[in-house]
N, CA, C, O and CB atoms as a CASP TS submission, in Angstrom:
PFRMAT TS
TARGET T0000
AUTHOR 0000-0000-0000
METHOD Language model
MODEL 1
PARENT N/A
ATOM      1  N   UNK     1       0.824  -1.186   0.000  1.00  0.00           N
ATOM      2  CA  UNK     1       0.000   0.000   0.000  1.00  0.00           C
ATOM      3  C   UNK     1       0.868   1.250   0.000  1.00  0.00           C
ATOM      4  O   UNK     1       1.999   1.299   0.482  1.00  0.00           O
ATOM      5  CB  UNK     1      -0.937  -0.002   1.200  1.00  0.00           C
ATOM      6  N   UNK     2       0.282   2.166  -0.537  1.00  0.00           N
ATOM      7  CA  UNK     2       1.150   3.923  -0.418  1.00  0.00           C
ATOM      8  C   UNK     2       0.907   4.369   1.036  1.00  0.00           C
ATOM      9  O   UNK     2       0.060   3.982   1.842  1.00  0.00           O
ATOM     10  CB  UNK     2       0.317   5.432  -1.610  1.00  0.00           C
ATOM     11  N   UNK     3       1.884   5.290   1.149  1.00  0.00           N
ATOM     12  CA  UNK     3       2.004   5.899   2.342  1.00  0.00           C
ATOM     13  C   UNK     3       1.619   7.551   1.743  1.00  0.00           C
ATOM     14  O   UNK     3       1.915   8.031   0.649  1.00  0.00           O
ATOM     15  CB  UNK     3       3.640   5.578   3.091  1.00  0.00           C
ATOM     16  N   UNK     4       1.080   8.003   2.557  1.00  0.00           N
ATOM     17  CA  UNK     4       0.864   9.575   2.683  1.00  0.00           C
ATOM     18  C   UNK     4       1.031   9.967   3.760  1.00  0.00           C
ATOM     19  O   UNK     4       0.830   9.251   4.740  1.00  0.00           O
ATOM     20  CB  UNK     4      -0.306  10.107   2.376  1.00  0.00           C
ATOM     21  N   UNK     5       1.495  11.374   3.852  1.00  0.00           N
ATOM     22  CA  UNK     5       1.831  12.408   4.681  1.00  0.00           C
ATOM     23  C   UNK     5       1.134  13.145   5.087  1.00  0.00           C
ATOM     24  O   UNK     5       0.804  13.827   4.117  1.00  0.00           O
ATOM     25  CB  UNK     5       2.509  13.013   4.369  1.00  0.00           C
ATOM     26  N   UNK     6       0.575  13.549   6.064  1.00  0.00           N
ATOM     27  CA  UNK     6      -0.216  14.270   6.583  1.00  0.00           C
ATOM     28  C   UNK     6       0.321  15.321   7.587  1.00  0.00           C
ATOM     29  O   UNK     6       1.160  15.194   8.479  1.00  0.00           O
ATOM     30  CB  UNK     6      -1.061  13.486   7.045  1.00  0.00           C
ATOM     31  N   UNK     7      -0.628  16.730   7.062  1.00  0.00           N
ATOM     32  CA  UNK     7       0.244  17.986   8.113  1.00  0.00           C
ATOM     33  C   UNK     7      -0.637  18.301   8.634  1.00  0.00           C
ATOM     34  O   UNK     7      -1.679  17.860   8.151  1.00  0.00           O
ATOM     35  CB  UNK     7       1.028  19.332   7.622  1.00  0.00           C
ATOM     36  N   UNK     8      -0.752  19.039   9.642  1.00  0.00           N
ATOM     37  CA  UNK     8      -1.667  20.168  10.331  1.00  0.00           C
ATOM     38  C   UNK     8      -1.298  21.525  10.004  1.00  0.00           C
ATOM     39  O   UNK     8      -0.451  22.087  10.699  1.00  0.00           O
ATOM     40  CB  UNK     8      -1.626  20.102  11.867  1.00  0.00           C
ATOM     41  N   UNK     9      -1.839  22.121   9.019  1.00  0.00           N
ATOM     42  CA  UNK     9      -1.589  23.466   8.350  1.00  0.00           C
ATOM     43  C   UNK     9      -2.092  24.711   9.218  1.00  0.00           C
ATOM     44  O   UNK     9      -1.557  25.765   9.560  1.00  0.00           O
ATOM     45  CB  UNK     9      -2.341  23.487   6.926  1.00  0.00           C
ATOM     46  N   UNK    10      -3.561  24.042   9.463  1.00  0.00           N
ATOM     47  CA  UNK    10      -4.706  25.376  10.819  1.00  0.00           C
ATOM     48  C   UNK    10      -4.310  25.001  12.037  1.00  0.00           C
ATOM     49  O   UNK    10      -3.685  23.991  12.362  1.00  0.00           O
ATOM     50  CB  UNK    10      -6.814  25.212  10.988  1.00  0.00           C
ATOM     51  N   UNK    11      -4.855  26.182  12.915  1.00  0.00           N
ATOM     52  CA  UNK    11      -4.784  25.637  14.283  1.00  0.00           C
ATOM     53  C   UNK    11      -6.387  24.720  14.089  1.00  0.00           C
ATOM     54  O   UNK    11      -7.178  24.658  13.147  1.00  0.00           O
ATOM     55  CB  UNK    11      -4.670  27.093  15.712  1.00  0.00           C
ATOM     56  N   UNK    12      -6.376  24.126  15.388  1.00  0.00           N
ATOM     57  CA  UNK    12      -7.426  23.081  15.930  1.00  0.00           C
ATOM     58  C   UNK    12      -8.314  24.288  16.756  1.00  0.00           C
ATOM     59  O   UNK    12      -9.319  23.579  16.822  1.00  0.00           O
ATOM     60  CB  UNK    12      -6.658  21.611  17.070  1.00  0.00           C
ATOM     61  N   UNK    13      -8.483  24.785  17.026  1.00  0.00           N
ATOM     62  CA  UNK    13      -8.772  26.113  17.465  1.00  0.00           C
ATOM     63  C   UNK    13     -10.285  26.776  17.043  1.00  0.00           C
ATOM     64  O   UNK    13     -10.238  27.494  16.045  1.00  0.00           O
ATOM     65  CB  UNK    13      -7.621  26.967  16.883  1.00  0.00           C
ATOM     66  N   UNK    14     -11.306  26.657  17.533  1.00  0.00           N
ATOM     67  CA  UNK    14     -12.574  26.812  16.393  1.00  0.00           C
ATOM     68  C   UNK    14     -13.219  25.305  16.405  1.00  0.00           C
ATOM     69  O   UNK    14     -14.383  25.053  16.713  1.00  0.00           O
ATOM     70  CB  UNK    14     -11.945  27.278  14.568  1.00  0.00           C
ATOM     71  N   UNK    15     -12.515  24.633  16.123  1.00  0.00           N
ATOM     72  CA  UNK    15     -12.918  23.469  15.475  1.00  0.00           C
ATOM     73  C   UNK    15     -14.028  22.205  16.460  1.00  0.00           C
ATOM     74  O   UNK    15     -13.736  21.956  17.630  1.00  0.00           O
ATOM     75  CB  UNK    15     -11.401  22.840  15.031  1.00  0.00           C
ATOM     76  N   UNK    16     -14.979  21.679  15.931  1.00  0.00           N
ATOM     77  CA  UNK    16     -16.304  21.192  16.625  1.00  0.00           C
ATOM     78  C   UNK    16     -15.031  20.175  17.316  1.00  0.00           C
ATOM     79  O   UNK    16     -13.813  20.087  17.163  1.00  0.00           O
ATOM     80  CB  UNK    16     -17.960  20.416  15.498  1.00  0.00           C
ATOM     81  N   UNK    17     -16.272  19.352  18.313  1.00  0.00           N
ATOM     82  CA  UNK    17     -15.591  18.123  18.805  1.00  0.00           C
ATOM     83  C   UNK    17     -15.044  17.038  18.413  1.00  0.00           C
ATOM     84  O   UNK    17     -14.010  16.484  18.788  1.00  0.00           O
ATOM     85  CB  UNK    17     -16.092  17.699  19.336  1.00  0.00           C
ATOM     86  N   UNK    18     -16.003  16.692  17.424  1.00  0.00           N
ATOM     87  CA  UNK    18     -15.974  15.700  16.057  1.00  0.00           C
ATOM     88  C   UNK    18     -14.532  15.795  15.255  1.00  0.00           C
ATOM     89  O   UNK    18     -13.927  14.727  15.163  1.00  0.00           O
ATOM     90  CB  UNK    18     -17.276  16.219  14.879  1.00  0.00           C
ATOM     91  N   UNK    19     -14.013  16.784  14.756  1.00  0.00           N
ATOM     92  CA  UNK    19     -13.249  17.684  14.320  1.00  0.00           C
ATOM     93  C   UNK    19     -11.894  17.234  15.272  1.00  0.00           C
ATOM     94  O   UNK    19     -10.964  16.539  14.863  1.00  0.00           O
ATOM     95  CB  UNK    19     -13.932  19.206  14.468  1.00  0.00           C
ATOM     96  N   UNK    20     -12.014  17.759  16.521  1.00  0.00           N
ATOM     97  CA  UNK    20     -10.999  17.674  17.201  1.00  0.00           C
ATOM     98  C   UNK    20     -10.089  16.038  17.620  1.00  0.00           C
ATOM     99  O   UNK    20      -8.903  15.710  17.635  1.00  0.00           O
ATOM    100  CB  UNK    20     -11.541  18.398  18.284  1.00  0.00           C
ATOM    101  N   UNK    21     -11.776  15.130  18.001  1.00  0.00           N
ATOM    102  CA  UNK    21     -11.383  13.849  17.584  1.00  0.00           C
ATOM    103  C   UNK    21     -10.338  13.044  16.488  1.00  0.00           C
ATOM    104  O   UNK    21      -9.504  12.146  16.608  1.00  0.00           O
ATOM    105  CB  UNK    21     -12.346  13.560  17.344  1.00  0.00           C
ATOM    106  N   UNK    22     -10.912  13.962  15.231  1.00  0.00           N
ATOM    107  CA  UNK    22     -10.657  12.712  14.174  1.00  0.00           C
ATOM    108  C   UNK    22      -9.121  13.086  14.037  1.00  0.00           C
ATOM    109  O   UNK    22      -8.364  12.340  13.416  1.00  0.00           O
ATOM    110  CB  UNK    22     -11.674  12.725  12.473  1.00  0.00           C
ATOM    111  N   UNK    23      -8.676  14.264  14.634  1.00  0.00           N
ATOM    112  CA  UNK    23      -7.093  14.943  14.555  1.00  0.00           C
ATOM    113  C   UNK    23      -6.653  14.000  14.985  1.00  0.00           C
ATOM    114  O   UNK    23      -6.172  13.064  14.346  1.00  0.00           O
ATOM    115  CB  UNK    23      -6.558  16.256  15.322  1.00  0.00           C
ATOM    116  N   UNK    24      -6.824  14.182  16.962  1.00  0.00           N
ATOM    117  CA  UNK    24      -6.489  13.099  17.892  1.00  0.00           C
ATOM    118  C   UNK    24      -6.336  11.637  17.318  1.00  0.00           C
ATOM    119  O   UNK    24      -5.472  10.877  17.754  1.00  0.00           O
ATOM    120  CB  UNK    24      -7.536  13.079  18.920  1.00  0.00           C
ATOM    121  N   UNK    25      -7.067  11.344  16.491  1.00  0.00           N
ATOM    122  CA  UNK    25      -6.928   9.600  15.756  1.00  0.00           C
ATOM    123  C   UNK    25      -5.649   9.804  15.130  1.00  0.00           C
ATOM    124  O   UNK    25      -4.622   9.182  15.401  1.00  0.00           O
ATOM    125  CB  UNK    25      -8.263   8.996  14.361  1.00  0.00           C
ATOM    126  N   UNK    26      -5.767  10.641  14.346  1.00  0.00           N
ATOM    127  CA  UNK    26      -4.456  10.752  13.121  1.00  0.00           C
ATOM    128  C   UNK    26      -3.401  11.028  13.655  1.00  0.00           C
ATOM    129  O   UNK    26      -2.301  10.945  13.108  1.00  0.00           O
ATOM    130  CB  UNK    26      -4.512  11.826  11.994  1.00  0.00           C
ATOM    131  N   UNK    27      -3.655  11.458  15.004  1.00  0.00           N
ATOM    132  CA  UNK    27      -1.886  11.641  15.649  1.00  0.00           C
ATOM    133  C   UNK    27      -1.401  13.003  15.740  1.00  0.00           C
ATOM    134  O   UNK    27      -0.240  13.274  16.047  1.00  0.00           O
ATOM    135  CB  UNK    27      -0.642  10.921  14.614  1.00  0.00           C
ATOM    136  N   UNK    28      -2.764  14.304  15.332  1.00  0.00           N
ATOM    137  CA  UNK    28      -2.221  15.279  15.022  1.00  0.00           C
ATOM    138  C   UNK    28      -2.488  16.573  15.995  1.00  0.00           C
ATOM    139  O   UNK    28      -3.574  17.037  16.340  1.00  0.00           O
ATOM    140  CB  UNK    28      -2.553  15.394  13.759  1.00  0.00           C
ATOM    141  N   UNK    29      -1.296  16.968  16.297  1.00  0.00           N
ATOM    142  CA  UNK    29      -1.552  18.140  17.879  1.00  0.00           C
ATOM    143  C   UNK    29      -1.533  19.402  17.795  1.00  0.00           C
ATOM    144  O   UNK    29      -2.321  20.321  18.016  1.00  0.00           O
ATOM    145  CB  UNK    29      -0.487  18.119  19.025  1.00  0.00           C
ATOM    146  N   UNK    30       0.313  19.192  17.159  1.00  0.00           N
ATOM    147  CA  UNK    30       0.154  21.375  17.249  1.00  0.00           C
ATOM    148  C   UNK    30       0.514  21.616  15.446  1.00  0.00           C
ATOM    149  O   UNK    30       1.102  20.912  14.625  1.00  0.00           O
ATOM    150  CB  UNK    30       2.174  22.632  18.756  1.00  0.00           C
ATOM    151  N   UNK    31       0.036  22.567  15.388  1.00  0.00           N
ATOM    152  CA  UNK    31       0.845  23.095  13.880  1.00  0.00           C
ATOM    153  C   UNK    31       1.847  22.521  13.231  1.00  0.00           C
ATOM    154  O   UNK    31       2.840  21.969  13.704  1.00  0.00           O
ATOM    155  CB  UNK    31       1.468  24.279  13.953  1.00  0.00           C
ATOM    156  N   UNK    32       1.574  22.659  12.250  1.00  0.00           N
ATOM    157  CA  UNK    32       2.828  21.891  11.836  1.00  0.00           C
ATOM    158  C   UNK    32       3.660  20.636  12.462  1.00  0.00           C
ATOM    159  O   UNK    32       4.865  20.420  12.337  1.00  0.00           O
ATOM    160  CB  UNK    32       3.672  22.790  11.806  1.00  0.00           C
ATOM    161  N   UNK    33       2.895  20.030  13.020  1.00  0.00           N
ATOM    162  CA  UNK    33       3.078  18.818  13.039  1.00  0.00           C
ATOM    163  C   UNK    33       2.580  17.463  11.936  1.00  0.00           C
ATOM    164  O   UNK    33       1.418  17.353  11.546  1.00  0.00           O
ATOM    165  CB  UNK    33       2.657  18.749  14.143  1.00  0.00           C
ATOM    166  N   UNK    34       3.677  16.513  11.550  1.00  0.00           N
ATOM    167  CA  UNK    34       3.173  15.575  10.683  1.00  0.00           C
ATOM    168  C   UNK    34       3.088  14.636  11.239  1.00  0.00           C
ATOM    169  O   UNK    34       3.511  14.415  12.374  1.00  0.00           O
ATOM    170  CB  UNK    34       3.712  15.344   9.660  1.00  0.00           C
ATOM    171  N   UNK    35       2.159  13.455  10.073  1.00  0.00           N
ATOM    172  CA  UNK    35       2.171  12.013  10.549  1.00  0.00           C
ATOM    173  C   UNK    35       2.713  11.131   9.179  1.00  0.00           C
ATOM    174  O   UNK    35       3.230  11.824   8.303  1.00  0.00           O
ATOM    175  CB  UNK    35       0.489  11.511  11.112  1.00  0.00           C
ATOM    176  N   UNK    36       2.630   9.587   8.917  1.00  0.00           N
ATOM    177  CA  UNK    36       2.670   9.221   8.047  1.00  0.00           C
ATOM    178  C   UNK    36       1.713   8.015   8.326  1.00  0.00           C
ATOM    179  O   UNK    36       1.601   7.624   9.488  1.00  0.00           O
ATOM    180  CB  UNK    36       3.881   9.187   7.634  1.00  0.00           C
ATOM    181  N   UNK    37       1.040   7.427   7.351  1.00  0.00           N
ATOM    182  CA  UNK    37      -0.212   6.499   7.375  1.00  0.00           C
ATOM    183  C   UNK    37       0.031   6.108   6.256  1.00  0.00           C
ATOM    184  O   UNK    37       0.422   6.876   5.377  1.00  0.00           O
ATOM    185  CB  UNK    37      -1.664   6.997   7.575  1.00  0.00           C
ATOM    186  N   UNK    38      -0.163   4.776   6.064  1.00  0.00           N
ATOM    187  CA  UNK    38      -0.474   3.641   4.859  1.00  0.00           C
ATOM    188  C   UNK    38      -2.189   4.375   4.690  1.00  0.00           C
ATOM    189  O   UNK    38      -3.035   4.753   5.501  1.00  0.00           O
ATOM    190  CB  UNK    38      -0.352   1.425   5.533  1.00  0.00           C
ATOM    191  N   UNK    39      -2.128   4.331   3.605  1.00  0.00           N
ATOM    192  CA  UNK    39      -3.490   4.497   2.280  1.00  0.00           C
ATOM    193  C   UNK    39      -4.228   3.914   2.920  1.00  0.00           C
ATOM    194  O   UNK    39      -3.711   2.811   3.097  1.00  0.00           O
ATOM    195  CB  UNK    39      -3.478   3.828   0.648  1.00  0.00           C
ATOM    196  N   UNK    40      -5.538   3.975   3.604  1.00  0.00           N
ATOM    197  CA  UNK    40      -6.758   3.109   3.531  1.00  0.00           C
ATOM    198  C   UNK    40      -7.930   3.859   3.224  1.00  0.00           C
ATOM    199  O   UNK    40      -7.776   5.023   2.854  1.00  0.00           O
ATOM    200  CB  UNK    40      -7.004   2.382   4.780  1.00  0.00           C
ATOM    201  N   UNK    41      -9.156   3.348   3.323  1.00  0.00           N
ATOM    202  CA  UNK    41     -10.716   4.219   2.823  1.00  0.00           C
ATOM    203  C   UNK    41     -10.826   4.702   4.513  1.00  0.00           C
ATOM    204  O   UNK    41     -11.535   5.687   4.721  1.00  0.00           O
ATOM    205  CB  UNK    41     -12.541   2.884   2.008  1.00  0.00           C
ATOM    206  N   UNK    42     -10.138   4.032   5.747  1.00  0.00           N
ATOM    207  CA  UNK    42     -10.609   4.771   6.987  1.00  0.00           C
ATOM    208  C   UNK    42      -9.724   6.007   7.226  1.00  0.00           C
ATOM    209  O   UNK    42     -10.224   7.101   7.489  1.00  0.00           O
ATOM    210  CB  UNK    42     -10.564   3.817   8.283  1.00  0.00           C
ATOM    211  N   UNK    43      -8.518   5.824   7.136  1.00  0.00           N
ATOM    212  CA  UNK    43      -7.832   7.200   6.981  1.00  0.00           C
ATOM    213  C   UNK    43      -8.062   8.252   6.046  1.00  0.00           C
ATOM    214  O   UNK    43      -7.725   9.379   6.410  1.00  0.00           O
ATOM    215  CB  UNK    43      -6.662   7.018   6.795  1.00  0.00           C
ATOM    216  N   UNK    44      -8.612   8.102   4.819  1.00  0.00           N
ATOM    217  CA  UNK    44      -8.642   8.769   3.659  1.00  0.00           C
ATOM    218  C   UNK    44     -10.592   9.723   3.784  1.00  0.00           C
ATOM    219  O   UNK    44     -11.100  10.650   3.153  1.00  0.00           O
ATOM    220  CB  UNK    44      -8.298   7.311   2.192  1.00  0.00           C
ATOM    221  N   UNK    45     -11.102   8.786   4.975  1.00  0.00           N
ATOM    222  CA  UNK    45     -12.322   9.353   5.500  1.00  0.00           C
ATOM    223  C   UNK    45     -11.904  10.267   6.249  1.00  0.00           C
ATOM    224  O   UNK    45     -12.275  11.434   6.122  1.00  0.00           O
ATOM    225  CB  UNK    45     -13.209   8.521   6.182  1.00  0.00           C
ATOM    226  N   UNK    46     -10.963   9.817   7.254  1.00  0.00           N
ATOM    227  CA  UNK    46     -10.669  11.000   8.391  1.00  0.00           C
ATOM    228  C   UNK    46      -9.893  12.000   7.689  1.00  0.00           C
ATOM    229  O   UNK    46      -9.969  13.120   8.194  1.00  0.00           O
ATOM    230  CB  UNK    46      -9.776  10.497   9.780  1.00  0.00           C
ATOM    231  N   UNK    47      -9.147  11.892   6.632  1.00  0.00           N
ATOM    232  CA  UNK    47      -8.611  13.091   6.020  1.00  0.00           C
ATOM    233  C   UNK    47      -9.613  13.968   5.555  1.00  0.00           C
ATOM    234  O   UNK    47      -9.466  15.190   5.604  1.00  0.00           O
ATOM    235  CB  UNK    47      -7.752  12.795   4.950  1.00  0.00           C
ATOM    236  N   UNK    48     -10.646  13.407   5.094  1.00  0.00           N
ATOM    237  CA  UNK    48     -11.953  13.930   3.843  1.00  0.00           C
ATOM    238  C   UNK    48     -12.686  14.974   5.306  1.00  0.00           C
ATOM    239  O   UNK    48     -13.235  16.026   4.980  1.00  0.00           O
ATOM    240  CB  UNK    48     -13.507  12.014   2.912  1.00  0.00           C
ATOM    241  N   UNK    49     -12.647  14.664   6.574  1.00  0.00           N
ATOM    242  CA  UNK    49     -13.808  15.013   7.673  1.00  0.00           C
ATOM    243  C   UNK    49     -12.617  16.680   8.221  1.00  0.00           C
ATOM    244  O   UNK    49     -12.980  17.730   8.750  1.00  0.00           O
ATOM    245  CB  UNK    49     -14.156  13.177   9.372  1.00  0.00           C
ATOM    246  N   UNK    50     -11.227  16.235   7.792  1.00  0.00           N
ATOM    247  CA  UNK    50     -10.683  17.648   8.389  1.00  0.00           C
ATOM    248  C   UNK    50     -10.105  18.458   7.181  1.00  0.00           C
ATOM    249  O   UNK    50      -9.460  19.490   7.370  1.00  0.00           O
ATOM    250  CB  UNK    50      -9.410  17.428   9.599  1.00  0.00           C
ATOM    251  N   UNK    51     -10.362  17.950   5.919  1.00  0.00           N
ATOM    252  CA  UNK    51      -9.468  18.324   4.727  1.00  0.00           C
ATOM    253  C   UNK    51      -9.151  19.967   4.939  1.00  0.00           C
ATOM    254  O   UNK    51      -7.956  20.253   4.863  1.00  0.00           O
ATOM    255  CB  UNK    51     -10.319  17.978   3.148  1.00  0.00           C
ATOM    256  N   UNK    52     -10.014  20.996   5.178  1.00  0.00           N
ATOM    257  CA  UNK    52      -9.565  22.722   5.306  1.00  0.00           C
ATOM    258  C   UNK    52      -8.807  22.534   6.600  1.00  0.00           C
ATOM    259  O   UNK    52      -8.394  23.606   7.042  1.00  0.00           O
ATOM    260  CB  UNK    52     -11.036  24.085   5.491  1.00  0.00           C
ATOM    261  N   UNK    53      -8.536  21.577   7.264  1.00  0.00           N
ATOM    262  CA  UNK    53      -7.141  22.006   8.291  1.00  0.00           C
ATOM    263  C   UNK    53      -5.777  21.494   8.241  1.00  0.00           C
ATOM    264  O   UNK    53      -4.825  21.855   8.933  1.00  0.00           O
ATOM    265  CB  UNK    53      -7.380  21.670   9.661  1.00  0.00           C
ATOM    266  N   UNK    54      -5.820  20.286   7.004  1.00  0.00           N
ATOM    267  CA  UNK    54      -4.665  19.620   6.317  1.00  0.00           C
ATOM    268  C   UNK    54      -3.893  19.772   5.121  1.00  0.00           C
ATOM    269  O   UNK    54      -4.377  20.320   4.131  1.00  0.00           O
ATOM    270  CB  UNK    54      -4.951  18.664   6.171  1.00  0.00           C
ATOM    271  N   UNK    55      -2.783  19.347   5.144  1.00  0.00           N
ATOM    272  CA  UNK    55      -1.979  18.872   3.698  1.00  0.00           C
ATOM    273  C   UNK    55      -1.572  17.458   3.877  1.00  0.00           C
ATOM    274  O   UNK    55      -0.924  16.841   4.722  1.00  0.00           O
ATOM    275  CB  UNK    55      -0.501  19.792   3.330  1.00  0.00           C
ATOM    276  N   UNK    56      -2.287  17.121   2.598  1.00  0.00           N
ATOM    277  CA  UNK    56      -1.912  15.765   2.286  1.00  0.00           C
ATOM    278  C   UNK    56      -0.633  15.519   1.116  1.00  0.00           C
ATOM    279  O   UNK    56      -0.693  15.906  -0.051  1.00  0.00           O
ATOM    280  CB  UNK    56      -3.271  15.104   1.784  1.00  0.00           C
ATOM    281  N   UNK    57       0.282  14.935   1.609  1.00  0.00           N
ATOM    282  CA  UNK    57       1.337  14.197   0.364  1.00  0.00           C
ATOM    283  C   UNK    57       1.630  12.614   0.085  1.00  0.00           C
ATOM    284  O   UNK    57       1.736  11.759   0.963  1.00  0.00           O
ATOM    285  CB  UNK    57       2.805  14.673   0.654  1.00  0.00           C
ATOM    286  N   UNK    58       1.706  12.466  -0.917  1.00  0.00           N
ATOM    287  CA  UNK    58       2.323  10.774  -1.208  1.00  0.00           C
ATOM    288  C   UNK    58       3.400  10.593  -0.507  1.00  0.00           C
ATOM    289  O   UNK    58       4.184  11.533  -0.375  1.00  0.00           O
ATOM    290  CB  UNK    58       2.812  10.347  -2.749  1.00  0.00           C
ATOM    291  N   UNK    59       3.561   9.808  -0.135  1.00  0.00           N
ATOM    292  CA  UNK    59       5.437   9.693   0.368  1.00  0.00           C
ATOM    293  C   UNK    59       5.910   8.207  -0.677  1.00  0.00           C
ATOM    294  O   UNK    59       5.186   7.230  -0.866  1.00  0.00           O
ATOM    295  CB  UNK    59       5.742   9.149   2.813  1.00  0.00           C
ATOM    296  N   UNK    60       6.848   8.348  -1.051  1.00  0.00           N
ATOM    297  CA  UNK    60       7.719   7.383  -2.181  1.00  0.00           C
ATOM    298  C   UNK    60       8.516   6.809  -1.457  1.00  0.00           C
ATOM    299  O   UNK    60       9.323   6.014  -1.937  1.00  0.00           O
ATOM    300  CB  UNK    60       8.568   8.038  -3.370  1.00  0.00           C
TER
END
């Protein structure tokens, strides 16, 4: 499977509970902080639920 990169671009700041959760799953805290995750449809949901507070990249 591919790996992608995931950033926290916004603050968490504003953001519903739901919101704040699905960060917390992905591993993601302060600014500019990254993660890396293998490709699945459950991660690629939780990306889709915070997409205006992320950057997503492929990693090779």
């Amino acid at each position: 499977m591919a790996k992608i990169k995931i950033t926290l671009v916004k603050s968490r700041s504003g953001s519903d509970k739901r919101q704040l959760g699905t960060l917390n799953a992905l591993g993601l805290g302060r600014v500019n902080s990254s993660v890396e995750h293998e490709t699945s449809p459950q991660i690629m949901g939780m990306v889709a639920k915070v997409k205006h507070l992320v950057r997503v990249e492929e990693v090779k």
